[in-house]
Every structure is written in structure tokens, then in C-alpha cells.
C-alpha positions, 0 to 999 in steps of 0.5 A: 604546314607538313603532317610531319611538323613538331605539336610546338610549331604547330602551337606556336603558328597557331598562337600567332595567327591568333594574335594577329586579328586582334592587333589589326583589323583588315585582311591587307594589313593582317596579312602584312602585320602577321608576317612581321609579327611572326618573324620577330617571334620566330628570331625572338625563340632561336636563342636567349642570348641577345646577340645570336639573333635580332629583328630590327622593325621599320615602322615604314616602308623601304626607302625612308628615314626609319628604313634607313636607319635599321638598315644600317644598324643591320649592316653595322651589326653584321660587318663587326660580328655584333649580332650573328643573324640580322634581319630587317623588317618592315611594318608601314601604317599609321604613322608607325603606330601598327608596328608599335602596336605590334612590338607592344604585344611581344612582352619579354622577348628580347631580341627585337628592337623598333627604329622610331624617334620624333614622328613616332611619338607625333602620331602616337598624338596625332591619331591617339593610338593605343599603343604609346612609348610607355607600352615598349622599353626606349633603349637609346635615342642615337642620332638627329636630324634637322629642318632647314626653312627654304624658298625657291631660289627667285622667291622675293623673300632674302632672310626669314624676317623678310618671310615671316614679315609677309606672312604675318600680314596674310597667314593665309596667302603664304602657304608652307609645305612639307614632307611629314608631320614633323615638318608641320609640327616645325612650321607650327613651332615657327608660326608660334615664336612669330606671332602667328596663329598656327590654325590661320596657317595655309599649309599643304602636306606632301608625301614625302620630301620630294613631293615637297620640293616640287610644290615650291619650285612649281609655285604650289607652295612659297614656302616649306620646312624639310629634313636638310638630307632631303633639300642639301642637294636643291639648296646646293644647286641653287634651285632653293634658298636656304633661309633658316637651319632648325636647331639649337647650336649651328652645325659645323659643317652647315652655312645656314644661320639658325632659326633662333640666331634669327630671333625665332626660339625654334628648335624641334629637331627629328631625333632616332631612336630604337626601343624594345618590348615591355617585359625585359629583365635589367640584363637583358635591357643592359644587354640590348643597351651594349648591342646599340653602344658598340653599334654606333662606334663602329665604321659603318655606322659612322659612315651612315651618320655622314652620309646621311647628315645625321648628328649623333645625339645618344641618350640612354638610361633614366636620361632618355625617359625624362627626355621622351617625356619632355618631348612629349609634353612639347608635341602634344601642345603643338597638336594643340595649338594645330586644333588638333 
């Protein structure tokens, strides 16, 4: 800080580094958390109008699904002057409950909007965080994404009866992977609509998809739920089977039967969403709304939704409240069922 700085920098520095402490506990995360927190103050001051200025917070590290998504919402924004001055910022912990946690405590400041979706309102479960989706203000769920069930490609098992039939027999001889806990709420589900009882399941978490797919093709695992992105590439190669595709409909575009045409009423998909701070007028909550809208009918984004083998799937409004609570009341039974 230079003596030359203006009494309001200098409150307002001061004010952030009390906050942070009570947000977080720990001098690594503090210090991670308070650079965030004050870069999402600081865009949140440079102008009341919504689109001079926005933070966009991943709720994990670079690299990843949530990264992904902010990143091309930031390049969307930029490329058709949406937004003058976007940055993205990103929060890791917790399952992203340090950055909810974070968001939750800049009520009314608008110009900053948190990427979460399906794993986010897990672990708000999981590790019972303080902070929840009612504590920040949901403004579109804009895409999903889908499980795929595979096996190595020399597996005995051809379709997911010849799977599940193995597995029903010895539950815990046959053990499943997968890359987050959204793969293992899915193998949860899975383990359900089967007959089986999910706290008999053998299951080995991986970070990460690829971690994954190396337990199966190195025989840690027979078997593994993951994101279809994560496993397109193994499945194409031949290197994994393809036994059963995690969603409601079959998609265009994708030759994997589905698990419910199978008989398996499994349907959890990993869906996106962005969310602001509590606090926020109706206009300012609108205008937020518009900023995200014109965001997905732009060519970049677009791009991203085929790139990545999203499926678009917006809800906004009275809609996505009901439908978050839905998803949570389904989520937190799958804890249940887990023993969780």
C-alpha cells in the first residue's frame, strides 16, 4: 500500500482482509480465498452497470469441468462485447463448497456469477457445508452432461445385464470406478434400479477421469461410470466398451443404448449452472439472466456446447428453483443410500 493511497482503498482492503479469516480457516487457503474474494469485490465496485465489468469463479482448479465452463463463458462474453472487462477466477476446495462460501458473503454485489451445477449441490451434502444454493441467487442452469457405464474392451461382460448380472451375485467382487462424486452418486443410482445395495458396493475413487480410465485398463477396477467427454476418445479407440449411455432420451449423435432402454431407470445427469450473490434487486437478477441468455446464443459458446458434448438444457426463473429443489431432494437420498 503506498502513503499516498485514497482513506477508501484503504478501508476497503482493510475490510476484505477481515472477512477473509472468518470465511476460511488456514494460512494457504486464506491466502488463496482472499485474492478471489477481493478480486470479485474489486470488479463488483468499478461500475453499477452489470456489463462494464464481471467475475466469473470456478469453484476448482484450472483444467476442469467448472474451469471449462467460465472460461468459455469469458471468451463468449468478450468476443460479442457482451461484457466490457471479464476475468475468471478460480476458487479449488471442498468440493467447491470454499467458493460458494466465499460468493455467500458478497450479498448485493452483482457482477460476479459462480459456475456450479450437479457436483456442487453433492457436496454442499456430502460435507454438509454451511453454505448452500439457497445462501447465493441460481441464475440459469445452461447445459448438461452425461455418465457413460464402460468396461475394458476384453471385459467378459458384452451389455449391462451381462455386468449387472455379475455383480448382483458378489457386489463386492466386482469393483467400479470413477472420476468424482458424481460418478459415484450415478453407480449408486445404478446399484438401486439393479437390486443391489449400494453400501455392498466395492467402489474405488479416482481423481479425475483419466485416473479412472486407467484403473480399468490396468484391472484395478472391471468397471467405471464417467463423463461420455472424459471416455469418447477410449471408447472410440476401442480400448473401452461402451455398455450403457446415463440419460433420459438417447442423444443424437451418440450410438450407446441408454440405461433406462435397458430396463435401469437411471437417469442423474451432471448439469451447469451459474448463480450470484444473495442480495440482488429484480433488475439486477433480469439483467444477470439476459447477460447468460445472449451468452449461449453466441457462436462461441456454441462452439464449446460441441466441443465439449454438452447438451443445452436452460432453466431459468421459478423453473430452476423447483428443479434445484428436485435435484436435491434426489442427491441427498443417494447420500443416504451410500451411508453417508
Amino acid at each position: 500500500m503506498t502513503r499516498d493511497e485514497p482513506d477508501s482503498g484503504r478501508r476497503e482492503r482493510a475490510s476484505v482482509r477481515r472477512l477473509i479469516p472468518r470465511i476460511v480457516g488456514g494460512a494457504f487457503a486464506t491466502a488463496v480465498v482472499g485474492t478471489a474474494v477481493y478480486g470479485s469485490v474489486a470488479s463488483a465496485a468499478a461500475g453499477a452497470d452489470l456489463r462494464s465489468s464481471m467475475t466469473i469463479i470456478a469453484p476448482a482448479a484450472a483444467g476442469g469441468g467448472w474451469d471449462g465452463v467460465a472460461r468459455e463463458m469469458q471468451q463468449a462474453q468478450k468476443a460479442n462485447g457482451l461484457v466490457n472487462n471479464v476475468q475468471v477466477v478460480n476458487m479449488p476446495g471442498a468440493g467447491g463448497t470454499i467458493a460458494l462460501g466465499n460468493v455467500s458473503v458478497l450479498e448485493g454485489q452483482p457482477n460476479n456469477l459462480l459456475v456450479g451445477g450437479t457436483g456442487l449441490l453433492a457436496a454442499t451434502i456430502q460435507f454438509g457445508s454451511d453454505a448452500t444454493l439457497d445462501d447465493v441467487t441460481p441464475v440459469a442452469a445452461m447445459v448438461e452432461e452425461y455418465d457413460v457405464i464402460v468396461v475394458p474392451a476384453d471385459s467378459p461382460y458384452e451389455t449391462l445385464d451381462d455386468l449387472v448380472e455379475a455383480w448382483r451375485e458378489d457386489p463386492q467382487a466386482l469393483p467400479w470406478t470413477g472420476g468424482g462424486s458424481f460418478d459415484q452418486l450415478v453407480v449408486t443410482d445404478l446399484a438401486l434400479a439393479a437390486g443391489i445395495r449400494p453400501t455392498q458396493t466395492t467402489y474405488i475413487s479416482s481423481d479425475g477421469g483419466g485416473e479412472a480410465i486407467q484403473a480399468l485398463l490396468n484391472g484395478t477396477a472391471q468397471a467405471a461410470a464417467g463423463g461420455y467427454p472424459d471416455n469418447v476418445d477410449q471408447i472410440e479407440s476401442g480400448n473401452l466398451r461402451a455398455l450403457a449411455l446415463v440419460s433420459e432420451e438417447p442423444i443424437e449423435g451418440i450410438d450407446i443404448p441408454t440405461a433406462a432402454e435397458q430396463g435401469y431407470d437411471v437417469s442423474l445427469t451432471n448439469w451447469r449452472m451459474v448463480a450470484a450473490p444473495s442480495g440482488l434487486t429484480e433488475a439486477e437478477t433480469q439483467e444477470l439472466t439476459d447477460v447468460v441468455l445472449e451468452t449461449l446464443e453466441t457462436p462461441e459458446w456454441r462452439d464449446a456446447v460441441e466441443r465439449y458434448h454438452w447438451t443445452e438444457r436452460v432453466i431459468t426463473g421459478d423453473e430452476l428453483t423447483e428443479f434445484l429443489q428436485v435435484e436435491h431432494s434426489r442427491i441427498a437420498a443417494l447420500y443416504e443410500e451410500m451411508g453417508r
